[in-house]
C-alpha positions as CSV (number, residue, x, y, z in Angstrom):
1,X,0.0,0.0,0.0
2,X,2.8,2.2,1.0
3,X,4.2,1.5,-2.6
4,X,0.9,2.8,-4.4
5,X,1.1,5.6,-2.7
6,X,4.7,6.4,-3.4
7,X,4.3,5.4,-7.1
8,X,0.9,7.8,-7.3
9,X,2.7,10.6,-6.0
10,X,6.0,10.2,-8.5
11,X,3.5,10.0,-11.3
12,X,1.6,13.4,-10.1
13,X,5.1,15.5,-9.9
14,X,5.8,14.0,-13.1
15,X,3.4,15.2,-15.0
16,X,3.3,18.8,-13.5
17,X,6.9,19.4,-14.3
18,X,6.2,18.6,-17.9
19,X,6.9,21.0,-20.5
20,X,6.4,21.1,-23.9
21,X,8.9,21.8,-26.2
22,X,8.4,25.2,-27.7
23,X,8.4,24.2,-31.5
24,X,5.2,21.8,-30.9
25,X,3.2,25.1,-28.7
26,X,4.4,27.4,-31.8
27,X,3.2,25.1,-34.5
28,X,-0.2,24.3,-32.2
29,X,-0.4,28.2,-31.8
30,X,-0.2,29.1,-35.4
31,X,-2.6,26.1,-36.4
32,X,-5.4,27.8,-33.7
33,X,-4.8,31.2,-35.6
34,X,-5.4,29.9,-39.0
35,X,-8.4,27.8,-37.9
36,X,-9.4,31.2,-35.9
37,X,-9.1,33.4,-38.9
38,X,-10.6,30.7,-41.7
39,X,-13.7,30.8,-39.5
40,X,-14.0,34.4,-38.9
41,X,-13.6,34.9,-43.0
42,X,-16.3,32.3,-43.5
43,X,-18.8,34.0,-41.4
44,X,-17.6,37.1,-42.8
45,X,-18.8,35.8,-46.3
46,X,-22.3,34.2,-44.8
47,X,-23.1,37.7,-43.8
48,X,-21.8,39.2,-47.5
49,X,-23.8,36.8,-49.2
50,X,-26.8,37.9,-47.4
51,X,-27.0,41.0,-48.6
52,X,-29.1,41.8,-51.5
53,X,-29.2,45.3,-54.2
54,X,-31.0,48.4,-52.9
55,X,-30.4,47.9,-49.3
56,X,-29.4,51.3,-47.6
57,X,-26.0,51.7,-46.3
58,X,-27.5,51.6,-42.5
59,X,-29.0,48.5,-43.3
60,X,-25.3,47.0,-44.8
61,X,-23.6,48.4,-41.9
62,X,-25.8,46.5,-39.5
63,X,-25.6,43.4,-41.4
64,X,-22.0,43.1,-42.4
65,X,-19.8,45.6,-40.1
66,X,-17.9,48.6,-41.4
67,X,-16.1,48.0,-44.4
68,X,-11.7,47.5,-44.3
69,X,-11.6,50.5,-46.7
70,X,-14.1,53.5,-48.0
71,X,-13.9,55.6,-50.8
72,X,-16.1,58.2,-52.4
73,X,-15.4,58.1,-56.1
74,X,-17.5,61.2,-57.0
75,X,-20.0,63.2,-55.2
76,X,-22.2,65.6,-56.9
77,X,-25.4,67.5,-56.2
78,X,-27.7,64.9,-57.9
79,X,-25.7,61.6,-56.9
80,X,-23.4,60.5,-54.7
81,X,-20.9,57.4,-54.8
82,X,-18.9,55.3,-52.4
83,X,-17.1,52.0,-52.8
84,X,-16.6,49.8,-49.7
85,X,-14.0,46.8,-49.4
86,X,-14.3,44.0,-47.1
87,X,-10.9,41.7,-46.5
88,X,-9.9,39.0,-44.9
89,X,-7.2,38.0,-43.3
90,X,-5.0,37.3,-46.9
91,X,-7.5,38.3,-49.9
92,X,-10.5,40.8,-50.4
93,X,-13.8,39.1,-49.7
94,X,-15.9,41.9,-51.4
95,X,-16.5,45.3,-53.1
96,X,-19.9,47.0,-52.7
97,X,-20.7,49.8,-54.7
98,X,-23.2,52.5,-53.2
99,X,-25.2,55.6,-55.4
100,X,-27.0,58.0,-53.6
101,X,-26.7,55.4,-49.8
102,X,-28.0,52.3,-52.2
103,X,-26.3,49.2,-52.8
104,X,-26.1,49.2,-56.4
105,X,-23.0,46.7,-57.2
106,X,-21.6,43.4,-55.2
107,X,-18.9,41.6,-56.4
108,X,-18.3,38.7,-53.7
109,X,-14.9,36.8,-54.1
């Protein structure tokens, strides 16, 4: 009995002094970031893919987020028009085109 115990208590200091080499935590590290940012992207693109022409710019915001980029390509007194870019973590995902606060244009990559 006196053995068992002795035996149980080597393996439980064993264990708790075990660390693991620093290569293996890197590579686990970096494989948990690229799963991370695979599944953000993807539900990124659900939420693009839900959106549909006319919707207001209010309405795309809510849906989608703020866009990675903005730009007003040319504003005048009867129209105005914007270009928003969404990316992910390596490519775009998609370019919405807005006249007068409308969707107008989607391209989805």
């Amino acid at each position: 009995m006196k053995n068992n115990w002795l035996w149980g208590f080597l393996i439980l200091a064993a264990t708790g002094c075990y660390q693991q080499d620093p290569m293996v935590r890197a590579a686990q590290d970096l494989q948990k970031m690229a799963y991370d940012m695979a599944s953000q992207q993807e539900e990124q693109r659900y939420h693009l893919n839900s959106l549909h022409l006319g919707m207001t710019d209010k309405e795309v915001l809510d849906a989608v987020g703020p866009p990675s980029a903005r730009q007003s390509i040319a504003t005048n007194a009867e129209e105005s028009r914007e270009v928003w870019t969404y990316r992910g973590a390596v490519t775009p995902l998609a370019t919405l085109t807005f006249v007068n606060q409308r969707l107008t244009e989607m391209r989805v990559e």
